[in-house]
N, C-alpha and C positions, 0 to 999 in steps of 0.2 A: 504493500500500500504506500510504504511510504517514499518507494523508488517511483512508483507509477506520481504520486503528485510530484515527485521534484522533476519527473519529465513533462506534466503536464502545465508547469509554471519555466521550463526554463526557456531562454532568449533563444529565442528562433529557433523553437525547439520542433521535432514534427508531432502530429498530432495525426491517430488512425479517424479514418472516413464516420465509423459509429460514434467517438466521444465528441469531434466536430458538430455533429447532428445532435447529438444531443445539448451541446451547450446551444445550438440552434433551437431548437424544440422547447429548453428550457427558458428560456429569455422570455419566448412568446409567449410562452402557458405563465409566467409571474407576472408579463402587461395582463394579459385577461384576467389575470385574479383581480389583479389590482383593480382596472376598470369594472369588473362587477361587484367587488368589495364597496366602491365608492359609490357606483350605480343604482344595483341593488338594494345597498346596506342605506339608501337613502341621505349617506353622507353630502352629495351634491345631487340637487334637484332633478329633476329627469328631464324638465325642459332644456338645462343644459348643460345635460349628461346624459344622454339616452342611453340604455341598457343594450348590451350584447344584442339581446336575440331582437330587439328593437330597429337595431342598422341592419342586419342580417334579414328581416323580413323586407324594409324596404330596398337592399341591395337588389335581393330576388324581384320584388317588384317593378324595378326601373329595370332591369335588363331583360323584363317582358314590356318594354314598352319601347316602338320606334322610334320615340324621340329623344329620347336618352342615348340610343346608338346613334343618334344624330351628333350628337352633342359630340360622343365619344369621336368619331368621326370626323368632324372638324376641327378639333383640338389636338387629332394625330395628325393634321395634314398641317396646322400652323408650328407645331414641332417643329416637324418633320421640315417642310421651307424653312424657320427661321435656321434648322440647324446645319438644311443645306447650305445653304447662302453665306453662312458662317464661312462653312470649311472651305466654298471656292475660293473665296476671297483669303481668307486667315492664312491656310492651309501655305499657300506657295509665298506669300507673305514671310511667315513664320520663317519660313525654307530660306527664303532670301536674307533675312537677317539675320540668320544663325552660321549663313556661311558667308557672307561679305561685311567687313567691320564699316565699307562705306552704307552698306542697304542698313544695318545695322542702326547707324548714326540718325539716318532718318527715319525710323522705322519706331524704333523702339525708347525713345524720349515721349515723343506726344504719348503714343499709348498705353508707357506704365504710370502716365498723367491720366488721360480718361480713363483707364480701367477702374479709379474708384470712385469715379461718379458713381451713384448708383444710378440702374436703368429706369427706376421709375423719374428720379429726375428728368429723363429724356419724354417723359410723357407728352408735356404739352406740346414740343417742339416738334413731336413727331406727327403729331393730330395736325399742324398747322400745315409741316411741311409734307405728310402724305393723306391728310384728310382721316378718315374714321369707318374706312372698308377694313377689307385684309387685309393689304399691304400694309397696313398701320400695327396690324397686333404680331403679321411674323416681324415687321422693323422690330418691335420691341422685344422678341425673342433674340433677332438678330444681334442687334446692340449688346444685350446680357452676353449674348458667345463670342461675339467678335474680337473684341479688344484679350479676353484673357487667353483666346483660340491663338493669337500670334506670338503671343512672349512662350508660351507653354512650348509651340513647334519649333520655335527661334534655339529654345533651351534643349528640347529632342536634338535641334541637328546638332549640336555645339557638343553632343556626348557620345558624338560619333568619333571613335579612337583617329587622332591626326595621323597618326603612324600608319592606318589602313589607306587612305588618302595619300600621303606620302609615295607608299608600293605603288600605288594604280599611275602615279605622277612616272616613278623608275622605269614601269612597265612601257610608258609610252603612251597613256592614254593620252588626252586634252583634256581643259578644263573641265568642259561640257560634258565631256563622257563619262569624269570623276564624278561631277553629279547626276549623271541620269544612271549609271552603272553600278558605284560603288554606295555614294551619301544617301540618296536617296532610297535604295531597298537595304542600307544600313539601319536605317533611323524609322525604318516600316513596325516593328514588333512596340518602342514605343511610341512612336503616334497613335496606333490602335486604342491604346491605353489613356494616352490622352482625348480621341473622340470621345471612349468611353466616357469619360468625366465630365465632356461637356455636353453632352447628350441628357449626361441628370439635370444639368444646370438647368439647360435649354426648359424642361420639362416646370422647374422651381418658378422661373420665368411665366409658365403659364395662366396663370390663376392673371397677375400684373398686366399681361398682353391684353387679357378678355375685361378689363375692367375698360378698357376703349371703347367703350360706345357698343356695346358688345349686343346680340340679343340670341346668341346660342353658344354654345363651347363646356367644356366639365367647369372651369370658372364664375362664368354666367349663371349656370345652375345653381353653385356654389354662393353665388352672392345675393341670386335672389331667394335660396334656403333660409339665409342670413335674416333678410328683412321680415321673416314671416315666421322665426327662430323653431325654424326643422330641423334643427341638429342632428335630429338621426340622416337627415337628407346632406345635411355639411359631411357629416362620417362618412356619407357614402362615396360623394365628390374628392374625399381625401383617400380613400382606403384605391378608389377605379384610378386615380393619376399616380397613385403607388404601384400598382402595381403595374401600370402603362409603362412606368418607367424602369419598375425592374426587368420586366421582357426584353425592353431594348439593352438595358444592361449584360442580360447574360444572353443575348443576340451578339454584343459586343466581343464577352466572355469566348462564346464560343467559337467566335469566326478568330478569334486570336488562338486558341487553343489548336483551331483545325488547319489554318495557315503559316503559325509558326510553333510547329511542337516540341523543337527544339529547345526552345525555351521553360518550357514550361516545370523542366526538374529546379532550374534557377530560381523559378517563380515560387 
């Protein structure tokens, strides 16, 4: 017992696939206590705190209803845009200032300056200058990944070993072919890992886009819950964009795992 806990606390230690899942399994079953401790036990009100089985009937309930996949539906497609539009742009961006100190120079002052604006600051600005359609809520998804999509890739390429760079230089490549050949499917395993992350953001961004003038989206639903104090309807808004977002997550997971599995003893 007492070998199994000093491996189960030591630093970067491994852990078999069954006690992983169960500290998995347990975390979740102490939030459920918890929330029906306080639920149930009438500690906080049920107007707001709705009980377990409370969010769970009407879970079941809006996802027998078309408009709620409506909802779900257009909130994965402003994702999805704002997080494409992110990476086209960010993506070769990032690339360019992680391998030229001149792209670099310009590149990466202004936007470790705006990245902490927050993006709802950019609200009003954005209604003005793209009016209060869609293009207005993926902008605001947009803005939230842009700016930290470029410093993040700028940092990928920069930890690309120089010494590989170097060889490809020996070997006779040219510049160009150093980066399309060597840099660039160097620094593939982490960029992955980086979309990964900005792919949650993108998602945390959601709720913020749809407060634009909004009249459908899991946000919209979520704030008109608010004013008519549905909590169990707020739980359910929060519980469908959780788990929206862990799919893409281990979507991310797994295309890293199946394209680079080299890696993955390291990991």
């Amino acid at each position: 017992m007492k070998k199994r806990r000093k491996r189960l606390f030591q630093i970067r230690g491994e852990l078999d696939k069954s006690s992983y899942m169960s500290g998995v399994a347990g975390i979740f079953i102490a939030l459920l206590l918890l929330w029906s401790l306080f639920s149930y036990g009438g500690v906080v009100e049920r107007t707001f705190l709705p009980t377990p089985d409370q969010v769970v009937v009407q879970l079941l309930t809006q996802l027998g209803n078309a408009d709620f996949w409506h909802h779900i539906g257009i909130s994965v497609y402003r994702v999805g845009m704002g997080f494409l539009l992110a990476c086209l742009l960010g993506v070769p961006l990032g690339i360019l200032a992680g391998t030229f100190r001149i792209a670099e120079s310009i590149v990466v002052p202004p936007t470790e300056f705006i990245r902490y604006m927050p993006a709802t600051a950019f609200v009003p600005l954005i209604m003005v200058w793209a009016g209060i359609g869609e293009g207005a809520k993926i902008m605001v998804i947009f803005v939230g990944c842009f700016f930290q999509l470029i410093l993040m890739v700028a940092d990928n390429t920069r930890t690309v070993s120089n010494d590989l760079l170097q060889v490809s230089y020996t070997m006779g490549a040219k510049r160009w072919q150093v980066i399309e050949k060597v840099l660039i499917p160097a620094l593939l395993p982490d960029l992955m890992n980086t979309l990964r992350l900005i792919i949650g953001w993108a998602w945390t961004y959601l709720v913020v886009a749809e407060l634009v003038a909004a009249n459908s989206g899991l946000g919209f639903s979520i704030m008109k819950a608010q004013r008519f104090l549905n909590t169990d309807m707020i739980f359910v808004g929060i519980i469908v964009i959780g788990l929206l977002g862990l799919v893409t997550d281990r979507i991310f997971a797994f295309c890293h795992k199946r394209f680079f599995p080299w890696l993955e003893g390291r990991a």
